[in-house]
C-alpha positions as CSV (number, residue, x, y, z in Angstrom):
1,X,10.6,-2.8,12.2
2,X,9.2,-6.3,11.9
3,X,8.4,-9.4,14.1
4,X,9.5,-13.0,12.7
5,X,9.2,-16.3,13.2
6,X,13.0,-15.5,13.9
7,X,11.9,-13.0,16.7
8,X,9.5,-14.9,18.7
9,X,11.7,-17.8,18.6
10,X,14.7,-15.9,21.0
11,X,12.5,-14.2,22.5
12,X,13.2,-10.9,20.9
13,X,11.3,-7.7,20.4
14,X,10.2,-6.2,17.3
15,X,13.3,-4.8,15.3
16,X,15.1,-5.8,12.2
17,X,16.5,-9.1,11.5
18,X,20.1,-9.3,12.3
19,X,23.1,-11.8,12.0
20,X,22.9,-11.6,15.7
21,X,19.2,-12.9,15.5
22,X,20.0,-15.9,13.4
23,X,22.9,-17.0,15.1
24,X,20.7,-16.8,18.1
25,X,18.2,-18.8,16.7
26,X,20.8,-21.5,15.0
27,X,22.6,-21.4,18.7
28,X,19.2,-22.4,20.6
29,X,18.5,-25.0,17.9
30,X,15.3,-23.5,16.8
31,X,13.0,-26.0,15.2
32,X,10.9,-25.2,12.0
33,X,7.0,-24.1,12.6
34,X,4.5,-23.2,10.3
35,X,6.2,-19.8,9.7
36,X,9.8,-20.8,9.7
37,X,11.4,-22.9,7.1
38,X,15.8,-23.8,7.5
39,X,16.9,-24.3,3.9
40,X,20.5,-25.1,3.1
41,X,20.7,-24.0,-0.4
42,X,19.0,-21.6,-2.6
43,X,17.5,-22.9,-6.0
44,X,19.2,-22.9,-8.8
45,X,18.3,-19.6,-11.1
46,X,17.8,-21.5,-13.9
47,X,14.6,-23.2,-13.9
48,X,13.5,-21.4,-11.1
49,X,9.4,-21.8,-11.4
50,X,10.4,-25.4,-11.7
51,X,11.8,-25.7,-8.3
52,X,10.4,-26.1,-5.2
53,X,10.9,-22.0,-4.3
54,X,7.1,-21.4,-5.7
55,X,5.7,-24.0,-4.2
56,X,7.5,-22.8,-0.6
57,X,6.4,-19.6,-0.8
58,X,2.6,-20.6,-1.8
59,X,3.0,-22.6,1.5
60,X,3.7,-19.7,3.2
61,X,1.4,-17.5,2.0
62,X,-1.1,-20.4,2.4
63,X,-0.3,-20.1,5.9
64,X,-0.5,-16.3,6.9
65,X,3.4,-15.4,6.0
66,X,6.2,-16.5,7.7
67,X,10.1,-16.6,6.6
68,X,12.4,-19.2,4.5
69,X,15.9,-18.7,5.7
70,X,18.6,-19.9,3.2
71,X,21.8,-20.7,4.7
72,X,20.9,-22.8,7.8
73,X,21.6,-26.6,8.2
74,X,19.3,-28.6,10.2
75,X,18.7,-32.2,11.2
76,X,15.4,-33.4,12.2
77,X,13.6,-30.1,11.6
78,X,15.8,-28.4,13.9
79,X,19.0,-25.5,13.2
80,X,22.3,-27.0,13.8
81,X,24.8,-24.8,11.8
82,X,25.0,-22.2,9.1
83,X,26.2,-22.4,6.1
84,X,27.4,-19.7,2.9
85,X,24.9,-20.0,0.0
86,X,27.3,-17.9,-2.5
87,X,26.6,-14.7,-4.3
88,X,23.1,-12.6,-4.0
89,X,23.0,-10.0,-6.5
90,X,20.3,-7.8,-7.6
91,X,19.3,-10.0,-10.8
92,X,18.7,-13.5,-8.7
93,X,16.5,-11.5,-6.0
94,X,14.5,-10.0,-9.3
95,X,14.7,-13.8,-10.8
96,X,12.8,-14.8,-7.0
97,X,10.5,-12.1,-6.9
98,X,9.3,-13.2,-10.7
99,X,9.4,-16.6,-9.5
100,X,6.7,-15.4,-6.8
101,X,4.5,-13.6,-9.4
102,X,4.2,-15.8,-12.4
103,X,5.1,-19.0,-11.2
104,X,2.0,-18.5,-8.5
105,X,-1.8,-18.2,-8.9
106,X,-2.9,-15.5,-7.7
107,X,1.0,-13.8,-7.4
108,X,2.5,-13.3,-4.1
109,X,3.6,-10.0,-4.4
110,X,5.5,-8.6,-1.1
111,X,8.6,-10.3,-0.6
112,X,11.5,-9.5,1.8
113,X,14.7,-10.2,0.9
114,X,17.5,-10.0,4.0
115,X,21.3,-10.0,3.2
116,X,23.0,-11.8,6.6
117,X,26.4,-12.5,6.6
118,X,29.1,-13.0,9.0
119,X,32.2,-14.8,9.3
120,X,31.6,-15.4,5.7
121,X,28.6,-16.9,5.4
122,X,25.9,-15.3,4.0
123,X,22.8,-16.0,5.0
124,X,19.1,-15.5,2.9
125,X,15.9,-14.5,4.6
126,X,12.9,-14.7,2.5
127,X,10.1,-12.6,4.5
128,X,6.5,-13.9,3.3
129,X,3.7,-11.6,4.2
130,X,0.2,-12.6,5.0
131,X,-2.0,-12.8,2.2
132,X,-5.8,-12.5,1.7
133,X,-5.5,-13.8,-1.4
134,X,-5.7,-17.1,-0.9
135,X,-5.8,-20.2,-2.0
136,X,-2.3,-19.5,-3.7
137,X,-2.1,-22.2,-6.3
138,X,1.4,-23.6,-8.6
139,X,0.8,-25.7,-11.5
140,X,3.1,-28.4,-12.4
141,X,2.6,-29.8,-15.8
142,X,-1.3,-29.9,-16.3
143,X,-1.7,-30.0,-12.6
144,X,-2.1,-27.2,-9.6
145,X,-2.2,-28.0,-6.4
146,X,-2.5,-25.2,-3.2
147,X,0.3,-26.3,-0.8
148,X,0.4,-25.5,2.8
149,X,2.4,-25.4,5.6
150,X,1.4,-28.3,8.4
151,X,3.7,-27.4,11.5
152,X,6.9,-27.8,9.9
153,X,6.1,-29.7,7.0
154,X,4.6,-28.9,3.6
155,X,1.5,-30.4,2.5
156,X,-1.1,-30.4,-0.4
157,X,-4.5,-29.1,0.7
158,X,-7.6,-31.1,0.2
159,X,-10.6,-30.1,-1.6
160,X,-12.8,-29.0,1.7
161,X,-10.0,-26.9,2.8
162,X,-9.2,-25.1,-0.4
163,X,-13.2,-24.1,-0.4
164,X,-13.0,-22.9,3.0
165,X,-9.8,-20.8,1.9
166,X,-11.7,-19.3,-1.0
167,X,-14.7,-18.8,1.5
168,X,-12.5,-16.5,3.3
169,X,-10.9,-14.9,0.8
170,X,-14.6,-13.6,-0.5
171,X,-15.6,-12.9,3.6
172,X,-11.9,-10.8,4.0
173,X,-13.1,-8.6,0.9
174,X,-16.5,-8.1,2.0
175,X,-15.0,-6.7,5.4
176,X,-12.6,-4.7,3.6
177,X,-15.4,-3.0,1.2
178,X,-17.0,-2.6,4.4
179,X,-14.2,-0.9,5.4
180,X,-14.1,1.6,2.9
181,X,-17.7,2.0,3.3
182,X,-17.7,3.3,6.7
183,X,-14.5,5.2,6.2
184,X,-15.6,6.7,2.8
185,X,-19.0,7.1,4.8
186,X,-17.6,9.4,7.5
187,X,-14.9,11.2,6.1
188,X,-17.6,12.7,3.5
189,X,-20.6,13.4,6.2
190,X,-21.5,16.8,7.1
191,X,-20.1,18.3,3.8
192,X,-21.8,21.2,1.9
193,X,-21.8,19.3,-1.6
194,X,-25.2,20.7,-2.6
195,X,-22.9,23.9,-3.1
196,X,-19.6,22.6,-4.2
197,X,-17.9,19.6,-5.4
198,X,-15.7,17.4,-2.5
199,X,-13.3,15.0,-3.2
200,X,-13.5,12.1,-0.7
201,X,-10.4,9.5,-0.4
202,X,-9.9,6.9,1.9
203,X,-7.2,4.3,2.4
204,X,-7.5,1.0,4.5
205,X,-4.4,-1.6,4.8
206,X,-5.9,-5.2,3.1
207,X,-4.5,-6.4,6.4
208,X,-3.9,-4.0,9.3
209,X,-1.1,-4.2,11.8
210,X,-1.9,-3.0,15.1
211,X,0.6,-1.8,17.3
212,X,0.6,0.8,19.7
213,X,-1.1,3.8,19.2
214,X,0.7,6.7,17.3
215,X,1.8,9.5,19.2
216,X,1.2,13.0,18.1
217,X,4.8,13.5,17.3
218,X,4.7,10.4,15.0
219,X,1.7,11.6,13.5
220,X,3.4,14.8,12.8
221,X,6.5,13.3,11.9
222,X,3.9,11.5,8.9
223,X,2.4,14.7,7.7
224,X,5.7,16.2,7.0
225,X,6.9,12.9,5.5
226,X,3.7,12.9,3.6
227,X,4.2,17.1,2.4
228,X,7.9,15.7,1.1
229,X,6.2,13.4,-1.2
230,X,3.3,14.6,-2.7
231,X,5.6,17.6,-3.8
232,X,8.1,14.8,-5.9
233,X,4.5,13.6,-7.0
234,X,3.0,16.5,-7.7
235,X,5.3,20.0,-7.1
236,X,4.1,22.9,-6.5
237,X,1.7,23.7,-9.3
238,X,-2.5,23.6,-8.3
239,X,-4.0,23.9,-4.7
240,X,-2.4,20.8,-2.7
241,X,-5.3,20.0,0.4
242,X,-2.2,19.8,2.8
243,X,-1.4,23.4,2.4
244,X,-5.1,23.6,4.2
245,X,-4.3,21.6,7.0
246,X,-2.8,21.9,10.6
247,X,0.6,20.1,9.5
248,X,2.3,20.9,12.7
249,X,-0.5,19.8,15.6
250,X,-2.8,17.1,14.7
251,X,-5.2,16.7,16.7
252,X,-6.8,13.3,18.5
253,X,-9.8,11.7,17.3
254,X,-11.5,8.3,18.3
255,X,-8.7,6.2,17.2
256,X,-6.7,8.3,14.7
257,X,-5.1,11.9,14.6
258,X,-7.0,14.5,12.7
259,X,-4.9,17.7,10.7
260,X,-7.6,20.1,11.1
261,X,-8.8,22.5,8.5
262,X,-6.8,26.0,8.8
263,X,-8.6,27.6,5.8
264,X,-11.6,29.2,7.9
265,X,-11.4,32.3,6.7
266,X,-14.1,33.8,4.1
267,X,-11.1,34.6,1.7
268,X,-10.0,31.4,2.2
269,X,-13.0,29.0,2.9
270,X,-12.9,27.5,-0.7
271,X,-10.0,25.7,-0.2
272,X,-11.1,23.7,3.2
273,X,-9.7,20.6,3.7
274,X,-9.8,17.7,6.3
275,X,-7.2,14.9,7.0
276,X,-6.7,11.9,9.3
277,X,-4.4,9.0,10.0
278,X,-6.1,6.0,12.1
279,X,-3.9,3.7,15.0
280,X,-4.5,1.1,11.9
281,X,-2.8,2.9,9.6
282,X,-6.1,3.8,8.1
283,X,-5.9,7.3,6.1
284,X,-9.0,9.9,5.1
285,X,-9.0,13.0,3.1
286,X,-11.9,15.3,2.3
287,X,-10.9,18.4,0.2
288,X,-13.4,21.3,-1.3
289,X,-12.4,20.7,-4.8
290,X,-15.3,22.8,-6.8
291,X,-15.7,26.5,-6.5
292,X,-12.1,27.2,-6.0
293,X,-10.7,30.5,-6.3
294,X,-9.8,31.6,-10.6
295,X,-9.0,35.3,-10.1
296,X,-8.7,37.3,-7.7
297,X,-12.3,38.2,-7.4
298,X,-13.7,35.4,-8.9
299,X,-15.1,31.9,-8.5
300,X,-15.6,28.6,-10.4
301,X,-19.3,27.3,-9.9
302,X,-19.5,24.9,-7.4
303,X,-19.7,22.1,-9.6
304,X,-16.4,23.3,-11.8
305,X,-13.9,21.2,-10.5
306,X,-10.7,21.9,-12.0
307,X,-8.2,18.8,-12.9
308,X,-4.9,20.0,-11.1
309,X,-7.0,20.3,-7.9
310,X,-8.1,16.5,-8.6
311,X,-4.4,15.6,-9.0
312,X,-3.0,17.4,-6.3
313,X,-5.6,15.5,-3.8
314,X,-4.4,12.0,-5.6
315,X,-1.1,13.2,-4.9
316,X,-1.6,14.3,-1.4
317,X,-3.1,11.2,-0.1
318,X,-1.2,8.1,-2.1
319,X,2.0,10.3,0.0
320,X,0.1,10.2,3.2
321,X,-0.7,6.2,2.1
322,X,3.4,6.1,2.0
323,X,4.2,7.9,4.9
324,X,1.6,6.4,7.2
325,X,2.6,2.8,5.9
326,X,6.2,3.3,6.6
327,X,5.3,4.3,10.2
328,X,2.7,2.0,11.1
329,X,4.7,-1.3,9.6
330,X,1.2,-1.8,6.7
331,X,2.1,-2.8,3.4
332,X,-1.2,-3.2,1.2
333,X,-3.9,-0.9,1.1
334,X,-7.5,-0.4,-0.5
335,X,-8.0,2.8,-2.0
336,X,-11.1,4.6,-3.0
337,X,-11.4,7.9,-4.6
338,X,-15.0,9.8,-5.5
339,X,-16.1,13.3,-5.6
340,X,-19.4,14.5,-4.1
341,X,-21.8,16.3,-5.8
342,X,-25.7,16.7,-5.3
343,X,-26.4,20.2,-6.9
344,X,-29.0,20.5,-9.9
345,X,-26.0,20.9,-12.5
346,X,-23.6,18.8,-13.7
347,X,-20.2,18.1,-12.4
348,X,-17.6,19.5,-14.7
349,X,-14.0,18.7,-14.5
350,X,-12.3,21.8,-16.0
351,X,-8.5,21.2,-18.0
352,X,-6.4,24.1,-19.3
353,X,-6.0,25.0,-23.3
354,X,-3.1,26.0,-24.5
355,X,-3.4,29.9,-23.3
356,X,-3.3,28.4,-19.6
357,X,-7.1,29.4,-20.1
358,X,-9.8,27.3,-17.9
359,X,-11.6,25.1,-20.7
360,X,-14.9,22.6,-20.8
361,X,-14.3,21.8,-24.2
362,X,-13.6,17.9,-23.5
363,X,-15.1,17.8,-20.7
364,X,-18.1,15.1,-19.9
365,X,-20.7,16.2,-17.8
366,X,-21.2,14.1,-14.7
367,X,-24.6,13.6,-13.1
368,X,-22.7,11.0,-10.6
369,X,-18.9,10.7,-10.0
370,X,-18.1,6.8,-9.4
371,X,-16.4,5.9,-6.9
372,X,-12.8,4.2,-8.3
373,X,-10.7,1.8,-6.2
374,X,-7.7,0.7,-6.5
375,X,-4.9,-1.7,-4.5
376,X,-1.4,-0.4,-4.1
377,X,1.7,-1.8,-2.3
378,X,2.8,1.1,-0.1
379,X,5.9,0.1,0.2
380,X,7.2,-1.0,-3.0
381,X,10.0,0.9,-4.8
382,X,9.4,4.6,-5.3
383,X,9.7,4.6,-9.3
384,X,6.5,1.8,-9.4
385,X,4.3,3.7,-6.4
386,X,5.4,7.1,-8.3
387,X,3.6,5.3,-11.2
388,X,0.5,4.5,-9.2
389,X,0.5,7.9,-8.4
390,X,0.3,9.1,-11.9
391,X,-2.1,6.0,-13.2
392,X,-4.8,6.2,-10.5
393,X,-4.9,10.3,-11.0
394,X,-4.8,10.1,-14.6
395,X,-8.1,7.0,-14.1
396,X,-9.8,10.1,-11.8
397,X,-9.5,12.6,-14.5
398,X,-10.4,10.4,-17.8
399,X,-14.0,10.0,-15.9
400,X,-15.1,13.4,-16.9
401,X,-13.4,13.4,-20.3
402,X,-10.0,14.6,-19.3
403,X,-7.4,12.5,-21.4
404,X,-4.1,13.4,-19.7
405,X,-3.1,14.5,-16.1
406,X,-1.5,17.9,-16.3
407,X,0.7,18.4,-13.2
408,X,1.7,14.4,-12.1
409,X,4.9,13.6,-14.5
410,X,5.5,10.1,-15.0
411,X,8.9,9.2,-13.3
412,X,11.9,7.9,-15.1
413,X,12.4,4.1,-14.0
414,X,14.3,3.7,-11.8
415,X,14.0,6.6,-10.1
416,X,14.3,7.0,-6.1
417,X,12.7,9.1,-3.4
């Protein structure tokens, strides 16, 4: 579900874009704006970062997003007809989306492509998100310049307003630390980790998209999304957080629906676990990681935490990143992962030897787990957030020593799920 330029010209409701849509909007004679942009033609392939398609999209990310529709004649800004712009295939829309990344400083990463066609002309849509990023610079020759979008024209910015853009850009990232802060703050508050190790990770889209507030079916519908994933991510090896969480009723919190901890019994207590998903599309997890269960009547120390359980959690909450992303219409999201710790001891992270035997060997003790952060697209193709999956767990365990995840295999590329 999205809403355009293209929506809010004819009046429409959030939904996908359609042939119907643009002939709509070419019928009513829909004039460009700041986030629309009628091109005629695409740009030739060859050459590409020398065309004006970098420069376009910079605009438009300059701008906060919009969409550049190839296929669409116009005459004094305005739609007047459509027009075929050829073959599409896979390798031009890989060509644009280079063309985005290393034709553009920083990269606009993020685009939509639309295949529209009827009566035999096909129809482009290049969707543009918002960007935080900004100023988004191209460099011709020895020059760059930051281009803009001014109503329906594009024009070069001037030196105050490139400082205010960069001024923002630093103010948007202080508010999203802050973000993380306060979520990273709460979701870890009240937890016993004077006796045993919690892992705390929290997820907050770069720029959040509110709509109307998820309903406990949706949110349910999420976690069982989310249980789907982190088993391709993960399988069923380790202790997985979600098998210690109320799946099936979330309940409401202040803003967000919270799968409650199921494992409250004193067999069962050392695998507590806490999730949440936020009306923003904001995601928490808190899961007992240290003093999990070894044999049937024994315990790890509270400060023995062992890898798989790490992984598992990675792979639990980048699914409920995925999941939550997919339903709330977020694309980008802030991660931070830390474990919390304050006994006397050192935190261990544990790995297995090659008996399938609990071993320190490698391990580095850890008076203070930092915190790592990371950015991921949410909605990128599965193969590349399967390997974000796999990178940012394997970055979790190398803290403490570990050099290899155990349980998260790297996908094939390519791969779909």
């Amino acid at each position: 579900m999205s809403f355009t330029a293209l929506h809010r010209a004819v009046g429409a409701t959030p939904g996908p874009l359609t042939d119907d849509l643009l002939n709509t909007a070419v019928a009513a004679g829909t004039a460009e704006a700041s986030d629309l942009d009628w091109k005629s033609e695409l740009p030739p392939a060859k050459g590409l970062t020398q065309t004006d398609f970098p420069k376009d999209i910079a605009a438009m990310a300059n701008s906060g997003g919009g969409v550049i529709v190839y296929g669409v004649l116009e005459s004094q800004k305005s739609a007047t007809g459509r027009v075929d712009v050829g073959d599409f295939d896979e390798t031009y829309e890989r060509s644009l989306r280079s063309a985005a990344i290393t034709a553009i400083s920083p990269p606009v990463f993020g685009l939509t492509m639309h295949r529209l066609e009827a009566d035999g002309k096909r129809a482009i849509v290049v969707e543009v998100p918002a960007s935080i990023d900004g100023p988004h610079l191209i460099y011709r020759n020895d020059y760059f310049g930051a281009p803009v979008r001014n109503d329906s024209d594009t024009v070069w910015m001037k030196e105050r307003q490139i400082e205010a853009m960069y001024r923002a850009r630093f103010e948007e990232r202080r508010h999203a630390s802050e973000a993380l802060d306060a979520l990273f703050g709460e979701a870890s508050a009240g937890r016993d980790s004077n006796k045993r190790a919690w892992l705390i990770a929290v997820a907050h889209p770069r720029i959040p998209v509110f709509r109307e507030r998820m309903t406990r079916d949706s949110a349910r519908d999420v976690l069982a999304t989310t249980e789907d994933l982190a088993l391709v991510f993960a399988g069923r090896e380790g202790m997985h957080p979600l098998e210690s969480v109320d799946r099936h009723n979330p309940r409401p919190g202040l803003r967000r629906w919270v799968a409650v901890n199921t494992a409250t019994s004193d067999q069962s207590r050392w695998k507590e676990a806490w999730m949440s998903i936020h009306h923003d599309g904001s995601v928490t997890l808190a899961a007992a990681v240290g003093g999990h269960r070894k044999s049937a009547d024994s315990y790890f120390e509270g400060r023995e935490v062992e890898s798989s359980a790490i992984e598992c959690a990675i792979a639990d909450v980048m699914a409920l990143i995925r999941a939550t992303a997919e339903a709330t219409g977020n694309e980008e999201y802030d991660v931070r992962v830390g474990i919390e710790w304050s006994g006397q001891e050192p935190l261990t992270i544990l790995t297995r030897d090659t008996f399938g035997h609990a071993y320190d060997g490698v391990s580095t003790p850890l008076y203070r787990y930092t915190p790592i952060e990371t950015t991921v697209n949410a909605v990128e193709p599965a193969s590349d957030f399967h390997w974000h999956v796999h990178d940012f767990a394997q970055d979790c365990v190398n803290q403490g020593g570990i050099t290899n995840v155990r349980i998260i295999r790297p996908p094939a590329r390519g791969d779909q799920h």
